[in-house]
N, C-alpha and C positions, 0 to 999 in steps of 0.2 A: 664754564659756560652752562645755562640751566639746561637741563636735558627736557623741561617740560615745555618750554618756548621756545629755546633753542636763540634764545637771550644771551646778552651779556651782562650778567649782575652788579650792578654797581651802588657802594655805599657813599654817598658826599658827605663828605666831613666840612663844615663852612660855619664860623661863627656871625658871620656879616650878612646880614639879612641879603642888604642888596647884590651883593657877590653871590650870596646862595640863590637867590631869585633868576638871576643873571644863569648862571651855569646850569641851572634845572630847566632851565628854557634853551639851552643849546644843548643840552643832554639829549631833549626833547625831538632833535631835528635829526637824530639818530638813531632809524629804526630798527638798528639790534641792540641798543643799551633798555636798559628795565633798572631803572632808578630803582631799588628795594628799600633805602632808608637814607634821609634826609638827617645826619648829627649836629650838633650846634659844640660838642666839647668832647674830647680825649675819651674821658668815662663814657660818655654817652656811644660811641664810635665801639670801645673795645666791646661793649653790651651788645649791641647790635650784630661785632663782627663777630663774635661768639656764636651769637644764635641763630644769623640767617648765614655765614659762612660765602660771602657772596665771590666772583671771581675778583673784581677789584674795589678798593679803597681809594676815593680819589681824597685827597688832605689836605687842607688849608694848615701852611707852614707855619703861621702865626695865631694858634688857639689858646683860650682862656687859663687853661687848667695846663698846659704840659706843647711843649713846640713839637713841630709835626715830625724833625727827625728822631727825638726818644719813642715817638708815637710809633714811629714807624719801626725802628728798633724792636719794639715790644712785641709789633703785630709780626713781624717779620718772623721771631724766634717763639710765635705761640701760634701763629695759625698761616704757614709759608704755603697755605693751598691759596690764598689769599694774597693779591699781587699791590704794591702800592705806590701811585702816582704822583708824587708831592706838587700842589699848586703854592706860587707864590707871587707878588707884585714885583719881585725882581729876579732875573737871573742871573745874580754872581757868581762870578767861578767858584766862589768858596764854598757859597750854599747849595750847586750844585752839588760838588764834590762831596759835601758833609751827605747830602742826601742818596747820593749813589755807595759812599762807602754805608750806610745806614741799611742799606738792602732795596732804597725805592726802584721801581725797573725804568724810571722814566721820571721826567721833570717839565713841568708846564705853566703858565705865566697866567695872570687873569684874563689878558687880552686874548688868549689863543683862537687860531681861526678852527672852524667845524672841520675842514680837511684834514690839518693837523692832529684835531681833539681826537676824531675818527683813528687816523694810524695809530697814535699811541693808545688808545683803546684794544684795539684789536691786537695791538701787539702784546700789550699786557692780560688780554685773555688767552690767549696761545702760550704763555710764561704760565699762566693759570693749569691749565690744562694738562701740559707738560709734568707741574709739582704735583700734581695730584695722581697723573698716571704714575708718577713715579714713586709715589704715595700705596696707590690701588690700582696692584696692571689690572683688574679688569675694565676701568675704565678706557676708552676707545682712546689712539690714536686723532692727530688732528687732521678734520674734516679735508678734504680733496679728491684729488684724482689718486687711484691706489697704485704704488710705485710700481714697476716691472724691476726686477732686479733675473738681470739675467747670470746664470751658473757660469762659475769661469772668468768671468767677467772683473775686472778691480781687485782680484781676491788678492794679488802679491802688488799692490799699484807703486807705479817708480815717483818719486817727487824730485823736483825742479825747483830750488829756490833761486830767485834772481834777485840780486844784492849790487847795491851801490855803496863804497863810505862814502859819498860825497854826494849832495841830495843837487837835482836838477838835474841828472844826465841822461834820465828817459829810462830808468828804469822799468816804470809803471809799463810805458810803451813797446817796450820788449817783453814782459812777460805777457799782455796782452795778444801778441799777434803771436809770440812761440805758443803757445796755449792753442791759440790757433792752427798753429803750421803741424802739430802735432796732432790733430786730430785726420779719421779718414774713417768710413765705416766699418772700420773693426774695434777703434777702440772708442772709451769715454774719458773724455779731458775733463778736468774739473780746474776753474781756477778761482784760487783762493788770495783773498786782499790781506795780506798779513800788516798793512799801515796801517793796523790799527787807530789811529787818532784822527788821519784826515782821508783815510783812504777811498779811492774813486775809481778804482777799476771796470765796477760795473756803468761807469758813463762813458767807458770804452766802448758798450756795445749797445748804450742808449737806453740802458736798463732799469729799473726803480722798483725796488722792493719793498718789504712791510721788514721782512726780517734780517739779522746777518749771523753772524760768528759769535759776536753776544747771546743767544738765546741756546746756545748749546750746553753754556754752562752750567745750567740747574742742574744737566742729565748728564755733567761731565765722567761721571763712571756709571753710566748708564745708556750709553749713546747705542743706536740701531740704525740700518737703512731707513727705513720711513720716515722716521725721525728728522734724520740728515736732509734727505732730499725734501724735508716739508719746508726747511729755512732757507733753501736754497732759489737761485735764479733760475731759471732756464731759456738760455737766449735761442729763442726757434728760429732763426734763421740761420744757425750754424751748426746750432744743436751742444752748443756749449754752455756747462753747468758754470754758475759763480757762485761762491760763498763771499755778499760783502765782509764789509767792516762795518763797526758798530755806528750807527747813527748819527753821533754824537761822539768829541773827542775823549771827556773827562770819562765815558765808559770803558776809553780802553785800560783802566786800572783794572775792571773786575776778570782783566784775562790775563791770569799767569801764566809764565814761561811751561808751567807745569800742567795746565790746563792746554796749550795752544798744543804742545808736544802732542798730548792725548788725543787731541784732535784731529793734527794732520794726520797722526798715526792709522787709526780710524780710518780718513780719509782712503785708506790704501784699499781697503776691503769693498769700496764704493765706486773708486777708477783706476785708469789703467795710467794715467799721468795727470800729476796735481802741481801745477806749477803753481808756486807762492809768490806773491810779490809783498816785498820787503821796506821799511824804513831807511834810513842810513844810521840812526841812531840804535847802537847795539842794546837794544831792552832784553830783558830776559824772554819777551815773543820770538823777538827777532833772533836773538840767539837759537833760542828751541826750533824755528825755522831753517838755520842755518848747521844744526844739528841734522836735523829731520832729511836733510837734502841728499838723495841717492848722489847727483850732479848739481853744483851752486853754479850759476852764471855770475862770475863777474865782471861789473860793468867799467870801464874806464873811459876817458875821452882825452883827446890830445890836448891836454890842459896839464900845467906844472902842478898847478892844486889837487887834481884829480890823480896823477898819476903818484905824487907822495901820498896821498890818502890811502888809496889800492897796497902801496909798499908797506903802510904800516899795517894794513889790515893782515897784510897776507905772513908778517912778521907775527903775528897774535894768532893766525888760523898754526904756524906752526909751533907757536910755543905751546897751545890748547893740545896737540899732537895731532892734528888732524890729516889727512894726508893729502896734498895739490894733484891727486889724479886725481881727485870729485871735484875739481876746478877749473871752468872755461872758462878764460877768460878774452870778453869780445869787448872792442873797441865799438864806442858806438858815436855816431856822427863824422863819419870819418872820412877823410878830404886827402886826396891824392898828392894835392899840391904845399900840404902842411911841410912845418920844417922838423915837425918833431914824429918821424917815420915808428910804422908800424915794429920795424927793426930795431929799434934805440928803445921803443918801450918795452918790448921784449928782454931787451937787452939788461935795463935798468932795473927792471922787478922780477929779471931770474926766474920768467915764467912766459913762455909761448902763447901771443896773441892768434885764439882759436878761427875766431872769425870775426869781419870789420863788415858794421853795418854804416853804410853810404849817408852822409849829411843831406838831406831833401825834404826843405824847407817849406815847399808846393807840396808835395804826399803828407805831410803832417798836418798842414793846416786844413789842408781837403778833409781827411780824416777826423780832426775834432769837431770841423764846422757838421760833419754829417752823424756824428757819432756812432762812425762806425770804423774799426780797423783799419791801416792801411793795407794790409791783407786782403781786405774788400774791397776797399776802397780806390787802391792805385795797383791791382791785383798782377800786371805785367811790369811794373817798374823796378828797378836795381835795389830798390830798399824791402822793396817786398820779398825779392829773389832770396834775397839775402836772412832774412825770417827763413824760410822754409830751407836756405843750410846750414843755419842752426839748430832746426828741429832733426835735421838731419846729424848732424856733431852732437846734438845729444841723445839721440836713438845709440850711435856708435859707440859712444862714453860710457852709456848705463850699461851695454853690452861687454865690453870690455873687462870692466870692473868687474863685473857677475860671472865672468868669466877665472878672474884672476882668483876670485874667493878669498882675497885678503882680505884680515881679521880688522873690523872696522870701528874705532873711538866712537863711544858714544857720552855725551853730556848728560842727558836726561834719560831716566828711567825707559824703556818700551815696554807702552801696555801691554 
């Protein structure tokens, strides 16, 4: 960002008159971009970006002399203080994907609306800022409110992965409200969207950010508090931090299992419980999460598909050599009058069903329509109760364990 306007620098790369005219005039309707150079071709762009060095590169994918992903390639690995947004008249997954694996932070369409053009702006100068502090510490931190980190505080933080194999069982919706039941004025819960591709944790609590879990990567062996809590949510009426998930699905490629580990890792020094919420698809995130986990919540439901899933999961957590104390396992939507008893699933996956959180069909829908927790939302009812003894079984679980001081498997390296 320019330090003399306090601008967001921007070079348009555009060989099409009328597309260049078009975007210089909606550039225009946003009062922290500072258009610094107008390019018609590849050459002309690297010149420019060379010598005014601006925050971003916005690129038209289809130029004269050279397409905008080797363009961006080049700019990427000769001037990465420099962030780059490829525009194009289509959004294919492929072109996407080619352009995200190419190093762009972002991808946008000629139609784009000024709301949209804004976020990913803004977001690409924050990515700007970040390479360049990491470039040159003296340059400042990004602008805000200056964090409070209190001593003591997150310095040893326990994580909480909450894992489903079987997608639809309200995984999202238990680490949500545990995250919840787990906070009280002594400690900081942070909750992190480890779904990567479509994840929506923070419309749990009605939330909309600029940044998520994506923008840590540039500083991935260089991560700080300020840092952390500048891409973060902070929902004030509960006082609960969220790290989304990236924007956009095809970005959850640029997070490795090896990058997410570093992260939640991190995370410890920042709160006192970091519950993860999970895929069902075991990616190397998702694993690195399911490493990461002091206690993994796993989810099941009286369903035959459900409960084979859980068995072979928990067939694979032992052949990894992991150990089923760092394993709860809660039945979730669960119905008194079912035929397939809490007993018989215990019985069948040779693992003690921890805690049953109650089928209520009314407190969920109350909750999504309001976008807010059931926790909040239906704060005396049996499903809510039922959160808060779970956060209960995992205060006692993580005690336990830390007690016993057994030597514990790890997958991924700890930073």
């Amino acid at each position: 960002m320019s330090d003399a306007h306090n601008l967001i620098t921007v070079v348009l790369v555009e060989n099409n008159p009328q597309l260049s005219k078009h975007l210089q005039k909606t550039l225009g309707l946003i009062e922290e971009i500072e258009v610094v150079n107008i390019s018609m071709s590849a050459q002309e762009a690297v010149e420019a970006i060379r010598d005014l060095k601006p925050d971003i590169a916005l690129i038209e994918y289809d130029l004269p002399d050279m397409n905008g992903i080797t363009l961006t390639e080049m700019l990427r690995r000769d001037y990465p203080g420099t962030q780059v947004v490829l525009i194009s008249q289509d959004n294919y997954t492929d072109l996407v994907l080619k352009a995200v694996r190419a190093g762009a932070c972002d991808f946008i369409t000629h139609d784009v609306s000024i709301k949209e053009l804004t976020d990913v702006l803004r977001r690409a100068s924050q990515l700007s800022l970040v390479e360049r502090q990491r470039q040159t510490p003296s340059v400042g931190l990004p602008s805000g409110p200056t964090p409070i980190f209190v001593p003591g505080r997150g310095v040893n933080g326990r994580i909480v992965t909450v894992y489903s194999p079987k997608g639809g069982t309200g995984a999202t919706t238990i680490a949500a409200n545990l995250a919840l039941a787990l906070m009280n004025n002594e400690v900081r819960v942070t909750l992190v969207d480890g779904c990567l591709q479509y994840g929506d944790a923070h419309m749990f609590f009605n939330e909309l950010g600029q940044f998520s879990v994506l923008d840590l990567v540039p500083r991935i062996y260089d991560l700080d508090i300020p840092l952390v809590e500048s891409v973060m949510l902070l929902n004030r009426a509960t006082g609960l931090y969220i790290l989304p998930a990236p924007p956009r699905p095809e970005f959850a490629e640029k997070i490795t299992g090896e990058n997410f580990s570093r992260i939640l890792e991190f995370m410890r020094r920042f709160s006192d419980y970091i519950v993860v919420n999970t895929h069902s698809f075991i990616s190397d995130p998702v694993l690195a999460a399911l490493d990461a986990g002091d206690v993994v919540v796993l989810v099941v439901e009286q369903q035959i598909n459900a409960i084979r899933n859980v068995r072979l999961f928990l067939d694979l957590w032992d052949a990894l050599g992991m150990s089923r104390e760092r394993i709860a396992l809660v039945m979730n939507r669960y119905r008194k009058d079912h035929p397939i008893t809490v007993e018989k699933v215990s019985e069948r996956l040779k693992h003690t069903v921890a805690i049953t959180i109650p089928e209520d069909v009314e407190a969920a829908q109350k909750a999504d329509a309001l976008g807010i927790p059931i926790l909040r939302s239906s704060k005396d009812s049996e499903i809510a109760q039922s959160f808060i003894a779970l956060a209960e079984h995992v205060r006692k679980r993580i005690t336990n364990l830390e007690r016993a001081e057994a030597p514990r498997m790890r997958l991924f390296a700890v930073a």
